[in-house]
C-alpha positions as CSV (number, residue, x, y, z in Angstrom):
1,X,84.1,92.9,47.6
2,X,86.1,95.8,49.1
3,X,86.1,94.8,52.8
4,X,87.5,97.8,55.7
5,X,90.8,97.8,56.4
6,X,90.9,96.9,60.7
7,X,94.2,98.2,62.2
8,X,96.1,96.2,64.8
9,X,94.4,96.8,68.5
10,X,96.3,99.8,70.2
11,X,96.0,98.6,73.7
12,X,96.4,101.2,76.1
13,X,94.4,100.0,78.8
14,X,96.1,99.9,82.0
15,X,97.7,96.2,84.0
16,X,95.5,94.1,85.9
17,X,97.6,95.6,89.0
18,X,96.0,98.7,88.5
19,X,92.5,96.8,88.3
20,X,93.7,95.4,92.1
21,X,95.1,98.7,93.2
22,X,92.0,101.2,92.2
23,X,89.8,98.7,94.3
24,X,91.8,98.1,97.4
25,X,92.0,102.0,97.4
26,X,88.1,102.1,97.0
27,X,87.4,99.8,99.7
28,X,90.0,101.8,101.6
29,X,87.8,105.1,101.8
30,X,85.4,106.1,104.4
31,X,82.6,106.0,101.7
32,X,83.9,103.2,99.7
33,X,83.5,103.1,96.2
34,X,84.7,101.7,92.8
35,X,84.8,102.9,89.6
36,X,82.3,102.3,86.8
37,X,84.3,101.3,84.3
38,X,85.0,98.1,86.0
39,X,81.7,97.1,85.3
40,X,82.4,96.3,81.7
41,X,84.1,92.7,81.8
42,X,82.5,89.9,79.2
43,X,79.5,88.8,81.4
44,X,79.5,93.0,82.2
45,X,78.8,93.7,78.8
46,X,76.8,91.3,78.2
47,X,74.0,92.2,80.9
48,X,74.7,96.1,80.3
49,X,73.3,95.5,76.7
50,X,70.2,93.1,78.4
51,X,69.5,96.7,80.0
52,X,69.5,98.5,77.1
53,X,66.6,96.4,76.4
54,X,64.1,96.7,79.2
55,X,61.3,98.8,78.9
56,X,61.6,100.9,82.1
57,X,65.2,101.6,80.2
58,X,64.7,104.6,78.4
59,X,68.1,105.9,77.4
60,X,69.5,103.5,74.8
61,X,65.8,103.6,72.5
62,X,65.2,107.1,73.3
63,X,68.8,108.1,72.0
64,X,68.6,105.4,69.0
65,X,65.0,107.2,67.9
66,X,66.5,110.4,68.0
67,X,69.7,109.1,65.9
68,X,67.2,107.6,63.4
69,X,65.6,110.9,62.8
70,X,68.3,113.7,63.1
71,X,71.6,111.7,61.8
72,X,71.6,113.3,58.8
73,X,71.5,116.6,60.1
74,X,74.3,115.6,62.5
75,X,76.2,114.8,60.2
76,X,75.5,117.9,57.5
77,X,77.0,119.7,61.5
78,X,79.9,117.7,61.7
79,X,81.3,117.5,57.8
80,X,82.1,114.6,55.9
81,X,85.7,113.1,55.2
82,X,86.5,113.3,58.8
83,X,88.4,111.8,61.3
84,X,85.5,110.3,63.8
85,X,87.0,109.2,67.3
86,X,84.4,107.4,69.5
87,X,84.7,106.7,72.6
88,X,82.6,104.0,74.6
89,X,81.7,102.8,71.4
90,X,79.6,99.4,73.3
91,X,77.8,97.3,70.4
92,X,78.0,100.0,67.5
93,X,74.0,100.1,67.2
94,X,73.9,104.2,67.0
95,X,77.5,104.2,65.3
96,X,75.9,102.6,62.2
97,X,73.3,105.7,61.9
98,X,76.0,108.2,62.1
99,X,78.5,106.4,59.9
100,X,76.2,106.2,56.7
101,X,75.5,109.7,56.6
102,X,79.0,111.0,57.9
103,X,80.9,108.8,55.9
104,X,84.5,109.9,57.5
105,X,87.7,109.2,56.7
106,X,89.2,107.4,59.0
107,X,87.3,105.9,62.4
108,X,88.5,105.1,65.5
109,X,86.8,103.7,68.2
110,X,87.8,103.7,72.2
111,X,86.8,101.3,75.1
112,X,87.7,99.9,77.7
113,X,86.4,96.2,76.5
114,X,88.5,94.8,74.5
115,X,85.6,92.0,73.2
116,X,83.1,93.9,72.7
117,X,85.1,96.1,70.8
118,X,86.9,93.7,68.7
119,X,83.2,92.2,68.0
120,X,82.2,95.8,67.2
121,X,84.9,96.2,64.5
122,X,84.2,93.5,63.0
123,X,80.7,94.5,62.2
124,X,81.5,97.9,61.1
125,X,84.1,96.9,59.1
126,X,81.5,94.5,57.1
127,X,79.0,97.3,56.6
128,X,81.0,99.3,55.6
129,X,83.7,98.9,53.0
130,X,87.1,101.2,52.6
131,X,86.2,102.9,56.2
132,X,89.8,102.7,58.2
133,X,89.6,101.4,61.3
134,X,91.5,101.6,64.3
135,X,90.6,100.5,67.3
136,X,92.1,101.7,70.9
137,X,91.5,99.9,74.0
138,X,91.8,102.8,77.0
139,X,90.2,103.7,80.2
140,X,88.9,107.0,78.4
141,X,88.6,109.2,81.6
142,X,92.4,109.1,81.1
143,X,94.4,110.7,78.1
144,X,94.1,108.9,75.6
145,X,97.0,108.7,72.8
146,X,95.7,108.4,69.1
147,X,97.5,105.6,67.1
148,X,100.3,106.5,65.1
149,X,98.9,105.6,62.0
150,X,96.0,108.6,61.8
151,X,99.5,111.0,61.2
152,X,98.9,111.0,57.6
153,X,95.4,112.1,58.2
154,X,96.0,114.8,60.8
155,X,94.8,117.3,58.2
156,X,91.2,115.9,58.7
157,X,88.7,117.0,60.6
158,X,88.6,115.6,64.2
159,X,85.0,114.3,65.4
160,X,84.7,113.0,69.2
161,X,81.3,111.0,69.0
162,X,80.8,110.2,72.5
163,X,77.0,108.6,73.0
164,X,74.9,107.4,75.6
165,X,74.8,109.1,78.5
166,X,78.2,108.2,79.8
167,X,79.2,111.8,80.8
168,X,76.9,111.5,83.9
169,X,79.3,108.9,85.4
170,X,81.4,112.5,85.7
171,X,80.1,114.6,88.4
172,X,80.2,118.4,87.1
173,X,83.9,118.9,88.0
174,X,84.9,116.0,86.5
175,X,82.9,116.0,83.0
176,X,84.3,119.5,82.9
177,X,87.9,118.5,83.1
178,X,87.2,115.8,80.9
179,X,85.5,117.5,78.1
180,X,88.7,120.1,78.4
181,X,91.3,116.7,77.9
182,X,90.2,116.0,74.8
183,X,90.0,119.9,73.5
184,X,93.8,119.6,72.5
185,X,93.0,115.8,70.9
186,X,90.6,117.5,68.5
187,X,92.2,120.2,67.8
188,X,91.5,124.1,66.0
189,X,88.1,123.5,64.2
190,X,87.1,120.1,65.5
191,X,83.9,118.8,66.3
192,X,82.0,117.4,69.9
193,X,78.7,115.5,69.6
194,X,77.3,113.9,72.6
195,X,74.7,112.6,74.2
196,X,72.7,113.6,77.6
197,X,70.5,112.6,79.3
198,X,67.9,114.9,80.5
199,X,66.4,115.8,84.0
200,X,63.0,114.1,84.1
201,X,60.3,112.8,87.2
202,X,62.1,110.9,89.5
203,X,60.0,108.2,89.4
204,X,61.2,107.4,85.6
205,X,64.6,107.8,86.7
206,X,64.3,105.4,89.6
207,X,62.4,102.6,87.6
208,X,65.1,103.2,84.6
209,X,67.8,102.1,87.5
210,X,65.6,99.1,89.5
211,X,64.1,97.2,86.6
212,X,61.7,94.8,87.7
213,X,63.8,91.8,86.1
214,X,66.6,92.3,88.1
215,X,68.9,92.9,85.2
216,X,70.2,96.4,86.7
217,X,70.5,94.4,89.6
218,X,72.6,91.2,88.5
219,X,74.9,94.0,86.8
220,X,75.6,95.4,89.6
221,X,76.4,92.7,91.7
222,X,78.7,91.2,88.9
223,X,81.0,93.7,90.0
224,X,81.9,91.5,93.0
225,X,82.0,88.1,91.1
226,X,84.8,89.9,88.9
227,X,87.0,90.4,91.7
228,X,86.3,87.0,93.4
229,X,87.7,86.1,90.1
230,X,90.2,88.3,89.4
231,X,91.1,89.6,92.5
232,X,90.9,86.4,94.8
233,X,88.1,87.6,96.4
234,X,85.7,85.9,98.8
235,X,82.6,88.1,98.4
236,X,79.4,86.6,99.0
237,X,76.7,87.8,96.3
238,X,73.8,87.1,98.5
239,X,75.4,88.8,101.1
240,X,74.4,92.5,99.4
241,X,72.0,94.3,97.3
242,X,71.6,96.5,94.4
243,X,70.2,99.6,95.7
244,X,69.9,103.1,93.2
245,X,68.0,106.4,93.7
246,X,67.7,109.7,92.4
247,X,69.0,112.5,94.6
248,X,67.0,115.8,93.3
249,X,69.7,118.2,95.1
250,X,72.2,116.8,93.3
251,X,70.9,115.9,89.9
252,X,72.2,112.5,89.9
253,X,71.0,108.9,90.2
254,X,73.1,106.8,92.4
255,X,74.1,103.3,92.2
256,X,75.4,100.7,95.7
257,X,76.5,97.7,96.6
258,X,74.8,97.4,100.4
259,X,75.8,94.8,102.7
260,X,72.6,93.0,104.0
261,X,74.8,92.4,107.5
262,X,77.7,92.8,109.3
263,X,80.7,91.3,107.8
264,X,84.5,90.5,106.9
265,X,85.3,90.3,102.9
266,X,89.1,89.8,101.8
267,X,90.4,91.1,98.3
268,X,93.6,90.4,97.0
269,X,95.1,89.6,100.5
270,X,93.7,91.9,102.4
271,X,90.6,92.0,104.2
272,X,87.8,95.4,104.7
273,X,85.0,95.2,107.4
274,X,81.1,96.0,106.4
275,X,78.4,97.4,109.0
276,X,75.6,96.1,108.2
277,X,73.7,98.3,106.0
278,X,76.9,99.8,104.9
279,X,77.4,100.3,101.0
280,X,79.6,100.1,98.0
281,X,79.1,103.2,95.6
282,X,79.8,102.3,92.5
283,X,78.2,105.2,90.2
284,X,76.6,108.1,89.4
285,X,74.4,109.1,86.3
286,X,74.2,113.0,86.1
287,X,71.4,114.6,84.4
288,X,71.0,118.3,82.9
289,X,68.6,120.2,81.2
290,X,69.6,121.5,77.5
291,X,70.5,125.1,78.8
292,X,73.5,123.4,81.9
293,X,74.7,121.1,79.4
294,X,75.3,123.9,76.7
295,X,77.1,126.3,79.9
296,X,79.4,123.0,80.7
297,X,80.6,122.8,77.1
298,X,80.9,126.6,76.7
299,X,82.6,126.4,80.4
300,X,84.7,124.0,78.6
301,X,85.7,125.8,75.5
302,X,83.7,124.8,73.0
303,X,80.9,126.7,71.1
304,X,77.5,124.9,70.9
305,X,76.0,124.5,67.8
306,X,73.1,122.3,68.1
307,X,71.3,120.3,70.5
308,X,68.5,117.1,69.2
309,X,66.1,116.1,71.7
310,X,63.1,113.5,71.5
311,X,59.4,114.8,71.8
312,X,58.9,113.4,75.5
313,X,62.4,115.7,76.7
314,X,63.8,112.3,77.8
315,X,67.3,112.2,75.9
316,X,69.7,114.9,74.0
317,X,72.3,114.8,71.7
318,X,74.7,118.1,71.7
319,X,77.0,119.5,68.8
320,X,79.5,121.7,70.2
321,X,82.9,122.8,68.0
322,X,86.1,123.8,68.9
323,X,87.4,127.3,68.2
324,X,89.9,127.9,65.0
């Protein structure tokens, strides 16, 4: 049986010293913070797709329903026989629905965990036979070089396939910039579809973030196990809370670390006083409504074509191209 051909990794993702130099520089400000993508080590990913399972959850099913029913139409928007580049590509699960009626060229998948992506490739790559792959581990907020080897295939079509809802981690400044970055990466006459979450009640928004399992919770505190680990850290786990909200002004759910008391923590050598009460923000989920997504992307320079949203206005997905 014709099995997919699974490039070599290209692994752009940046040293541990950056790991150790991004955090002591969060703890650093007056507000400190860390980035998200730190929360996506093994045990990271593991609970983030536990999450994806909990009922008060909402994104993940509400975006998988939507895939289930409109794919096909995506992919009529997007054109087979192209080159699809995803980024934050996690377990695949939505991938799958795009990929059998897209049927590209050539797919290369982004993330910043190299298991979970090297388990994700493998799967594909099973499913579906002939399908190139190759895989890039990267800290996609960054630029992002595309391997080598898509050079014969630079007369395709280029497809960023960017799901979830992972463009709220951006505040507005931010996704803008970001969305402009990867403009040049597609090129004249590419293609943008991704996914947004919507503005909703903020009660759904706040139970989405503070399951009643904990699992949000124990995700969120794995951050600090990671750099006891890695980082030679002495936090104490019991020491702080998860804590997340939605703040209506801004549009955005938050996500902290608070410190339960007053207290001395060392990382990597050095050590950062807590208040008690004091907290650890460590991200943000932006929301929109279908008409301020559609501005960002124009904002951004690219021309909407479509947006696919589920009966209860939960989730979207957005088509945008680029101009020829």
């Amino acid at each position: 049986m014709l099995i997919s051909a699974v490039a070599a990794l290209t692994d752009l993702a940046p040293p541990a010293l950056s790991l150790r130099d991004e955090v002591l520089a969060g703890l650093a400000r007056p507000q400190k913070a860390i980035p998200p993508k730190f929360f996506y080590d093994a045990r990271g990913c593991e609970l983030f797709d536990a999450i994806c399972a909990l009922p008060e959850y909402y994104p993940t099913r509400t975006e998988l329903a939507i895939m289930r029913a409109h794919a096909g139409d995506m992919a009529g928007a997007l054109g087979a026989g192209c080159a699809l580049i995803e980024i934050g590509c996690g377990n695949g699960a939505k991938t799958r629905l795009l990929l059998e009626h897209l049927q590209p060229s050539a797919f290369v998948p982004v993330d910043i965990a190299a298991e979970q992506l090297e388990v994700s490739c493998g799967v594909l790559a099973q499913a579906f036979p002939g399908l190139r792959i190759y895989p890039v581990r990267a800290d996609f907020a960054l630029p992002v070089t595309l391997p080598s080897a898509l050079a014969p295939a630079r007369e395709l079509r280029r497809v960023l396939y960017f799901p979830g809802s992972t463009i709220g981690n951006f505040t507005r400044e931010e996704a803008l910039v970001f969305l402009q970055r990867w403009k040049p990466v597609l090129g004249a006459g590419g293609a943008l579809l991704i996914g947004v979450d919507l503005k909703k009640d903020a009660a759904v928004l706040e139970a989405a973030y503070n399951d009643g399992a904990g699992i949000t919770a124990a995700f969120n505190l794995n951050l600090l196990a990671r750099f006891n680990r890695e980082l030679g850290a002495d936090f104490d786990l019991g020491a702080f809370r998860h804590r997340a909200f939605y703040d209506v002004a801004l549009g955005r759910v938050e996500m902290h670390l608070e410190s339960l008391r007053a207290q001395t923590v060392t990382v990597a050598g050095l050590r950062f006083a807590f208040a008690a009460g004091e907290t650890i923000h460590t991200e943000i989920s932006c929301k929109y409504s279908l008409e301020e997504f559609a501005a960002l992307g124009t904002a951004a320079g690219y021309a909407p074509v479509r947006a696919w949203k589920d009966a209860a206005d939960l989730f979207s997905v957005h088509c945008f191209t680029t101009p020829r």
